[in-house]
N, C-alpha and C positions, 0 to 999 in steps of 0.2 A: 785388246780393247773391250771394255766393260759392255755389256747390252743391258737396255732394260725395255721391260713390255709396258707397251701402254694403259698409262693411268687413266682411272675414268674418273675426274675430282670430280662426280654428280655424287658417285656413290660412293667417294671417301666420306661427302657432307651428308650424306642420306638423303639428296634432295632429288626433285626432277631436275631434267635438262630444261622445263619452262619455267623453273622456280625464280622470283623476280630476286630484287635487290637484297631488300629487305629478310623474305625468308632465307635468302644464304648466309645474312649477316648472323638471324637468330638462328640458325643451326649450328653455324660457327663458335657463337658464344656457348650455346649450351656442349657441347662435344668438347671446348676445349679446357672450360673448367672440370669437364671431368677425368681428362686425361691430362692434364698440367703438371707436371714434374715436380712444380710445387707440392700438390695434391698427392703426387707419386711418389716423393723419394725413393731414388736404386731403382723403380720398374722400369727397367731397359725396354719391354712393350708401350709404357706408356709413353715412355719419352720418343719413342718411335712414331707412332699414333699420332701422335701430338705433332709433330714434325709435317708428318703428312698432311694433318688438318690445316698448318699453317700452308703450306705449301699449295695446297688447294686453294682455301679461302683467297689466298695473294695474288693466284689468277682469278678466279670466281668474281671477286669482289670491282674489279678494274675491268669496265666496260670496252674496254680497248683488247686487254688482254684475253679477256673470257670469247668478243668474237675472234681472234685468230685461231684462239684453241676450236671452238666450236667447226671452226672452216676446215683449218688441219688437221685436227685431232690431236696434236701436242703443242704445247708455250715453249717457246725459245726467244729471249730477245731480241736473236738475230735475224726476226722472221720481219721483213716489213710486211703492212696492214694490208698495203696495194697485192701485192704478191701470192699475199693469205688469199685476198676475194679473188684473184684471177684466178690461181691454185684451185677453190670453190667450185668458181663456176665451170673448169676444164674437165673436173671429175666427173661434178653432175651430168655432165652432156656428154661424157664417156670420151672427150678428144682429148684424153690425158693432160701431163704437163704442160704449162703455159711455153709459149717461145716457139712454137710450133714443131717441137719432140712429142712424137708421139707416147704416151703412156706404156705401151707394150709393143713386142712386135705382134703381127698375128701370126698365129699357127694354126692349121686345122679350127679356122675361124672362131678361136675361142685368143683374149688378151692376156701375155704371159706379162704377169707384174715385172717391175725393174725392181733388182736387190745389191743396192751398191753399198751394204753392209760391211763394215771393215775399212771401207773408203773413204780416207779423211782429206775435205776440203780446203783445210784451214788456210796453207799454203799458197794452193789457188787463188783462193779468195784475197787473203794477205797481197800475193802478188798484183794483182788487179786493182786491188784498192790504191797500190804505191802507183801502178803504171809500169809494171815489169811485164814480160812476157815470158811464158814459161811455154815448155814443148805442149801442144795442143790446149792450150789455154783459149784460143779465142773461139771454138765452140763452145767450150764449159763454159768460160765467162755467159755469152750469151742465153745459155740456158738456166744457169745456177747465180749468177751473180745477185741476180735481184732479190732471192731468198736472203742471203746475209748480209745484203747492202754494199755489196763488193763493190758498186761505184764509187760510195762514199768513201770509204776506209771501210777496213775490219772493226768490229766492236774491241774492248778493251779484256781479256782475261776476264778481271775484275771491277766490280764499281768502281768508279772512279770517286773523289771528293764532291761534296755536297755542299755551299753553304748553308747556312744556317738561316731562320727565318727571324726578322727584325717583330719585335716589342713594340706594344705604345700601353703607356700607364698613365692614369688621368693624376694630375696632383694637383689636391686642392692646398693654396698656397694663402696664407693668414694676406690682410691688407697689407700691414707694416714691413710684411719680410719681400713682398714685391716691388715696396718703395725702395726701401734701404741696402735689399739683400740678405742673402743666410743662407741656410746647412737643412734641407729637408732629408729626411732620413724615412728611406720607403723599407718593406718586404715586397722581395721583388721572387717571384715565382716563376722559374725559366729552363728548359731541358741543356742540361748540362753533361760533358760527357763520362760514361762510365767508369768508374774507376778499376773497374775489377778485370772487361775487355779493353778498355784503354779504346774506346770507339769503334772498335770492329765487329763488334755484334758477336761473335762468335770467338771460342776458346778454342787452343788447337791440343788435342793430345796426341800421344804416343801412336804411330803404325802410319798407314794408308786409309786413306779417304774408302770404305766399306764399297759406296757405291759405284765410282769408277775405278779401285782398285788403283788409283794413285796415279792412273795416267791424265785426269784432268777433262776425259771427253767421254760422254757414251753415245752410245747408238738408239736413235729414235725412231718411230713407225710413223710415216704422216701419207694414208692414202697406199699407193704402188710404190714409195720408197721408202728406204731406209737411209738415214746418213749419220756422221757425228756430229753432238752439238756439246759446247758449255756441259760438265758437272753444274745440276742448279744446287748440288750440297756445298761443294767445295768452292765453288764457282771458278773453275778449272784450274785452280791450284795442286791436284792432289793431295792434300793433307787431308788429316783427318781433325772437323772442325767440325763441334758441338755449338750448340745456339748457348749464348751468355743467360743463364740463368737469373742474374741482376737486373739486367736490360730488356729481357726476352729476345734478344735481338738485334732490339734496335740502336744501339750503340750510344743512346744516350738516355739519361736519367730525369727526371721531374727533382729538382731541389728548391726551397725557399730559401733566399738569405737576404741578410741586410745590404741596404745598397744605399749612399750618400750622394744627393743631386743640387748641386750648387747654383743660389737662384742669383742670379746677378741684381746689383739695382736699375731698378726700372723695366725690371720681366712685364711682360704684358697677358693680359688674359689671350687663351688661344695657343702661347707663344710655342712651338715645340723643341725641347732642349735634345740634342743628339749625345748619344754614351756610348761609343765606337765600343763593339766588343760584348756588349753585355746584355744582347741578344740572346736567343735561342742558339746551342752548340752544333755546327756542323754535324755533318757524316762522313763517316770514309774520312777523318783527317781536313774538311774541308773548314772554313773560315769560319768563325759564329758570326751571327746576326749583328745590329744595333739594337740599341732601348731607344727606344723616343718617349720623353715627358711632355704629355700637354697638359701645359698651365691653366689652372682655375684659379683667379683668382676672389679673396673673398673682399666684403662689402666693408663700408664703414657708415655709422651712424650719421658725419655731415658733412664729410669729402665723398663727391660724386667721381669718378675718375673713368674721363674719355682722350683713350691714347698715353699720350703723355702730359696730358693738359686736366686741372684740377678744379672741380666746378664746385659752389655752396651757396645757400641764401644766406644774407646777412641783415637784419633788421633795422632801420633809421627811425627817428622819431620824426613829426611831422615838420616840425618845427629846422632840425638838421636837414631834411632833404629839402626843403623851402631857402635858410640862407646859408646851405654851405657849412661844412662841417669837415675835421679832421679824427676820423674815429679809427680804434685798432680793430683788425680780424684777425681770426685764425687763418693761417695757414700750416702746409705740412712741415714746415720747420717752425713753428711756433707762433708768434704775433706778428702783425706786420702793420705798419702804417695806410690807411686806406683814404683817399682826399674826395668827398662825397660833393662836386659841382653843383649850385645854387640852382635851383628849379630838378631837382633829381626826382623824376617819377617812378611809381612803383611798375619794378617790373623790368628796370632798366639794367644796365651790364654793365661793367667795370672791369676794366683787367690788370692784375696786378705783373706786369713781364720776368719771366724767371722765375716763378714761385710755384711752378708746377713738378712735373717727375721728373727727374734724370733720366736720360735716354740711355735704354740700352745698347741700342747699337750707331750711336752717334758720340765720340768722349766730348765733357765740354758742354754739349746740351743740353737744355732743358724747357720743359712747357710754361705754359704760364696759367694763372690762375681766376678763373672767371667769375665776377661776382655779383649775384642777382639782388638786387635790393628792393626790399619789403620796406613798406611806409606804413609805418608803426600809430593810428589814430587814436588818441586819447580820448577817455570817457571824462565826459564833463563830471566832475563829483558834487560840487557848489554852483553856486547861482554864480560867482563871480567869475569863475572861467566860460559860464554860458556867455555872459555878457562881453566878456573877451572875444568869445568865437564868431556873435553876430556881429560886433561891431569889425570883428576883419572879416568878414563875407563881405559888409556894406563896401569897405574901402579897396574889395577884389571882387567885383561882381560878376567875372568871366564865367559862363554856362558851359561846364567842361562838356555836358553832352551837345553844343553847338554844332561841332562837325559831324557827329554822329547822324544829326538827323538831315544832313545832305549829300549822306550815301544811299537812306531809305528809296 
């Protein structure tokens, strides 16, 4: 069984142990362009370096992770958080291990640490987590189990699968191709996975994992004990497994490509289109994301469009909204017949049924189209349509502001 002495990731990062977020983030950055493999080609130191800076940083940086280390003195995932602060507070106060086991026994009133070095729990733990009992399993359980979650199950070897995280891209969609439908064509910019580790972060070569020596566990220092945990290289696989140079790691890549997003008729602004798959790529083999399109769509100069229903002003002359008129408008399929009822005042509505969007998500349906109409007043040019105009005042003498002044 591999040992290793404990790391102090303050001074792999050069930092203090009060250095906040922030300064570990720029220590990190600066340290690790300059020991990047990239940077390095072939320097087996730097790629070492490098390895350790990340390896620090990955705790450092995770507010969760950095206090169990802080409490323990080592990061292991197997560590719950509760266990870490009880672990804390049983040191400080010198009443050793939590679970009421004492830290040491006494001797000549001085406490002999406990060194259960070479002692692997995994089995224990394993057993516990299923609900098997093993020979003196239910002291240990009580005392060790809560360190590696042994109530819950054991942790996994290795990561498990990740999905992936879901996309949303704004697409601004022309008026007519929301009406009718069509073929947007985006550049869609999404981590996709490596091709070089095939998603694993890490390349395996030739031998044994260096750091545990190919058994998969080493031995850590946390306080008065020692135990096994996880290889954080190999992540207790024993092989011997190099970080993917392509990736850095991470298992997937940043790619731009072209992506085709099918607008139905009668998309609506807002609307969100789903694109199973074409998300952001898992980890660990895990599922990719979705893309989500929300639709914008855009304006037209005299189609107003609310929902699925089509609004415009249309102009009358005074003379048509007075005795009734058959006039054409526009609509979105072209001309349409519009029947303008005798006393039509300005301002008033009209609806034409059907002549609005096709519904997306109803077949068959459609809005209809609402028509505001403007009373068009002519300029007298000649004396002779003056006299026209007073002599039909004379013979319609209604005072349109009559009601008005019986609300004052």
């Amino acid at each position: 069984m591999a040992t290793t002495t404990k790391k102090d990731y303050y001074e792999i990062l050069g930092v203090k142990k009060s250095a906040s977020a922030d300064d570990i983030r720029k220590a990190f950055r600066k340290l690790a362009r300059k020991y990047h493999p990239d940077v390095n080609p072939g320097d087996k130191a730097s790629e070492e370096k490098f390895k350790a800076l990340s390896e620090a940083n990955e705790v450092l940086s995770d507010p969760k992770k950095r206090k169990i280390y802080d409490q323990v003195g080592f990061y292991s995932d197997n560590i719950d958080p509760a266990t870490a602060e009880a672990y804390a507070r049983a040191g400080s106060s010198g009443g050793g291990f939590p679970g009421g086991f004492s830290g040491g026994a006494q001797h000549g009133g001085q406490g002999v640490p406990f060194d259960f070095g070479g002692f692997d729990f995994s089995d224990l733990i394993n057993n516990a987590g299923r609900g098997q009992r093993t020979s003196g399993s239910g002291s240990f359980r009580a005392i060790f189990g809560s360190i590696f979650g042994g109530g819950r199950g054991a942790h996994p070897a290795e990561e498990g699968p990740e999905p992936g995280t879901d996309l949303e891209y704004q697409v601004n969609v022309p008026f007519w191709t929301a009406i009718r439908g069509g073929v947007m064509r985006l550049n869609i910019t999404r981590n996709d996975v490596c091709s070089r580790c095939h998603g694993d972060g890490a390349l395996e070569a030739p031998g044994k994992c260096p750091e545990c020596g190919g058994t998969g566990q080493i031995t850590q220092t946390g306080g008065r004990m020692k135990f096994n945990v996880q290889c954080p290289r190999c992540h207790g696989t024993g092989k011997n497994l190099t970080t993917c140079h392509t990736c850095h790691g991470e298992g997937t890549v940043t790619n731009t490509e072209p992506l085709e997003v099918r607008i139905k008729a009668g998309t609506r602004d807002g609307q969100r289109i789903r694109l199973p798959g074409k998300g952001n790529a898992g980890a660990h083999g895990g599922t990719p994301g979705d893309l989500y399109a929300i639709i914008r769509t855009g304006d037209h100069p005299l189609f107003h469009r609310d929902g699925d229903d089509i609004s415009l002003t249309v102009p009358v002359s005074a003379s048509e909204a007075a005795l009734g008129a058959k006039i054409e408008g526009p609509t979105i399929d072209g001309r349409a017949l519009l029947k303008i009822p005798q006393g039509t005042q300005s301002g008033q509505k009209l609806r034409l049924r059907e002549k609005g969007v096709p519904s997306a998500t109803r077949e068959g349906v459609r809005g209809d189209e609402i028509v505001e109409i403007t009373v068009h007043v002519p300029m007298p040019r000649d004396e002779r349509t003056k006299e026209l105009l007073r002599e039909l005042a004379k013979l319609n003498p209604e005072d349109p502001r009559a009601e008005l002044w019986t609300k004052v």
